[in-house]
Phi, psi and omega in degrees: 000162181215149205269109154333334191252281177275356185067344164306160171262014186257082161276207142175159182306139194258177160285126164302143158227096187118161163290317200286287170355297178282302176320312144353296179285330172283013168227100154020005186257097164299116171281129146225120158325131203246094174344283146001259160249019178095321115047129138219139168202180179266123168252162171248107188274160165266029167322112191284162178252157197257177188317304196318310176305316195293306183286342161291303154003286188264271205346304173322286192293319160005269216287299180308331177276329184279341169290322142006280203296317162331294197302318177327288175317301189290338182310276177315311180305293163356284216273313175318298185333111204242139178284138142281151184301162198294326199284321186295324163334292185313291170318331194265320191275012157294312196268330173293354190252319209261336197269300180319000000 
């Protein structure tokens, strides 16, 4: 590999930073840092992923779909929801008053 900026080869692996960073790494685009002239950026390596990554992957794409299907659900529920009328209003603080 080579530093996109000055063409050296003396690069090396940077630190993820941030979520965008990591999500990164699971489609092969890796930060790296340049020795050199200082240069940090995302490269896209060719590297096979290992069982780990792969099962890390899908855990992820999971984990994103159930919160999805979650956010959706409180969405939908949200929206479903009928306000009560001024009169029905009334009646529940009658009865929360009157039980009390």
């Amino acid at each position: 590999m080579k530093c996109p900026k000055c063409g050296s080869k003396r690069i090396k692996r940077s630190q993820s930073r941030g979520f965008k960073e990591q999500l990164q790494k699971l489609f092969n685009q890796k930060p790296y840092r340049c020795i050199d002239c200082g240069w940090r950026g995302i490269l896209k390596t060719k590297s096979a992923r290992t069982k780990r990554d792969v099962k890390k992957y899908i855990l992820i794409k999971i984990i994103i779909i159930i919160i999805i299907i979650i956010a959706i659900y409180l969405i939908i529920s949200h929206l479903d929801r009928e306000e009560p009328t001024p009169d029905q209003q009334s009646a529940i603080i009658y009865t929360k008053t009157f039980i009390a």
